[in-house]
Structure formats: structure tokens, C-alpha cells
N, C-alpha and C positions, 0 to 999 in steps of 0.2 A: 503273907498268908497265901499257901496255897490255892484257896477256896473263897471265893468272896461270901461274906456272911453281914447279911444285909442290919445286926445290930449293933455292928461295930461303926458304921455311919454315922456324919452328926445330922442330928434331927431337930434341934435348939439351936438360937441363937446366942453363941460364945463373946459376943461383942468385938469379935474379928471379921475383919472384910477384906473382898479386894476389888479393882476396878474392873468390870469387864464392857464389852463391849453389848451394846441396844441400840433398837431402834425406837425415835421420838417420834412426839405427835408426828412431825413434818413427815415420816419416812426417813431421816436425815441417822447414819450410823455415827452413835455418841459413845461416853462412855460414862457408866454409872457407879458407884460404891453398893455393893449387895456384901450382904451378912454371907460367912462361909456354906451355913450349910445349906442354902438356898443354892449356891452352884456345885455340879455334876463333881464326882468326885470318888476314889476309892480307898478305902483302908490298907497300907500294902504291910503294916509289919509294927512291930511293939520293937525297942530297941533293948538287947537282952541285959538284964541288971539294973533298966527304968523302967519298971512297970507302968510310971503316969506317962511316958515320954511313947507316943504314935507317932508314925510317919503315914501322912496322909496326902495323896495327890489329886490337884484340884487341875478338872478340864476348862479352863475358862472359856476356849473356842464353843463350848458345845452350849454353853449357858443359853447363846441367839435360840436355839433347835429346841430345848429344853425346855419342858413343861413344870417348873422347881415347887407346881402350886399340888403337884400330886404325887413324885418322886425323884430325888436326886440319885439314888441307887443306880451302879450300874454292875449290872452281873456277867459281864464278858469283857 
């Protein structure tokens, strides 16, 4: 997509995850299972002739930085 359009984002939990990495109680860098659309992520493209079939890229570096409790959106 040329244009990032912030309703093309997942906003629901799909019951897919992946591991990124947190900080624990201790201060101690771990790594955790988080729901997709809880980590940073953009919508880049529909595959032409599969309308259900997105290609969606997930930042998982950005997840530590990331505030997931107010927006995963990223518009740049």
C-alpha cells in the first residue's frame, strides 16, 4: 500500500503470537509470547487474486519502546 491506513491494522487478538523480547520484574531482558496485534506492525499489501491473503510486517525490535496499551499503528 502506498499510504498507510491505519484500518487495515490488527486491533483483535487472532490467537497468533510471537516471542519478543521484555524486560522482567528483575530488570533482567527475557523473552515473552505477546498476541500479534499487541506488537508494532504494518499492513504492506493484499496478494492480487487473494483477497483474505495480507502481507503484514511485524517490528518486534520496536515492541521493548512501544506503548501496545494505546497504539500499534505506525504511519511512517
Amino acid at each position: 500500500m502506498p499510504k498507510a491506513y491505519a484500518i487495515l491494522n490488527l486491533v483483535a487478538n487472532i490467537y497468533f503470537g510471537l516471542r519478543v523480547l521484555v524486560y522482567n520484574n528483575r530488570g533482567i531482558l527475557t523473552y515473552k509470547y505477546t498476541p500479534l496485534y499487541k506488537i508494532p506492525h504494518y499492513y504492506f499489501s493484499t496478494i492480487v487474486g487473494m483477497d483474505s491473503l495480507s502481507i503484514l510486517i511485524f517490528f518486534l525490535a520496536l515492541y521493548l519502546e512501544s506503548n501496545h496499551e494505546h497504539s500499534t499503528y505506525l504511519s511512517k
